[in-house]
C-alpha positions in Angstrom: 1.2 -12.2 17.2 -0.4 -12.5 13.8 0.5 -10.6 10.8 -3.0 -8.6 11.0 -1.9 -7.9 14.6 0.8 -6.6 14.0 -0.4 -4.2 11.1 -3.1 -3.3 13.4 -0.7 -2.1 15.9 1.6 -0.2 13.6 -1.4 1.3 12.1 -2.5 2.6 14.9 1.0 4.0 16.8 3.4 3.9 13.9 3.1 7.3 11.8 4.9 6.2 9.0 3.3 3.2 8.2 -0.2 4.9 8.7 1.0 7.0 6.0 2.3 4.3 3.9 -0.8 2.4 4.6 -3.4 5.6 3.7 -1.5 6.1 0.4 -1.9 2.6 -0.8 -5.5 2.8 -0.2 -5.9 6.1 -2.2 -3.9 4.3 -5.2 -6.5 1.6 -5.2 -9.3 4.4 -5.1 -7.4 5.9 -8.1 -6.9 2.1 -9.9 -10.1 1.0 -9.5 -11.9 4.4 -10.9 -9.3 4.3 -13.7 -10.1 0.8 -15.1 -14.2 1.3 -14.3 -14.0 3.3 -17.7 -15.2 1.6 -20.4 -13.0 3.0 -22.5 -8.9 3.8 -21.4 -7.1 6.0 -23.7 -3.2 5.5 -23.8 -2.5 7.7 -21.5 -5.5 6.3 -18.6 -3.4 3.0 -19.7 0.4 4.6 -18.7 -1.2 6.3 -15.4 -2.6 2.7 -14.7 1.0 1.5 -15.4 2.0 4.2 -13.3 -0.4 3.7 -9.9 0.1 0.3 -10.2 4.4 0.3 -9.7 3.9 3.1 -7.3 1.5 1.2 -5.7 3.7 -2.3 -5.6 6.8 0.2 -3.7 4.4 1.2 -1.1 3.0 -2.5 -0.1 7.0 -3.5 -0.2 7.9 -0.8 2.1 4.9 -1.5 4.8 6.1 -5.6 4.5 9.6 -4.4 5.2 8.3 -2.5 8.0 5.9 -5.3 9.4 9.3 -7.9 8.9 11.4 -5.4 10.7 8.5 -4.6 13.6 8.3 -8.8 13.8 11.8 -9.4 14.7 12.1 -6.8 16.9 9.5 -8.1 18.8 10.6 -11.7 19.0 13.5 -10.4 20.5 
């Protein structure tokens, strides 16, 4: 099964990773409104900081959940 597969599946019956998944998404939103400003202040610049780390530990905890989901199914 291929990695999109697989995130397809656990989107769809895995409530955690939906959530994981849904957050992400709205971090983006946030990102990309942020740095659309033609002008960031130092504190648009710190929330960017911010989004972006909070961002990075929500993709790492969806991959460790795709790894994990991938090897129990190869079992």
């Amino acid at each position: 099964m291929s990695d999109d597969a697989v995130k397809e599946e656990l989107l769809a019956q895995e409530g955690e990773f939906r959530k994981l998944y849904d957050e992400h998404q709205a971090c983006e939103n946030q990102l990309e409104e942020l740095v659309g400003r033609p002008v960031l202040s130092p504190i648009d610049h710190s929330e960017a900081k911010r989004i972006k780390l909070h961002k990075l530990a929500l993709k790492d905890r969806m991959e460790s959940i795709l790894r994990s989901h991938a090897l129990q199914a190869a079992r």
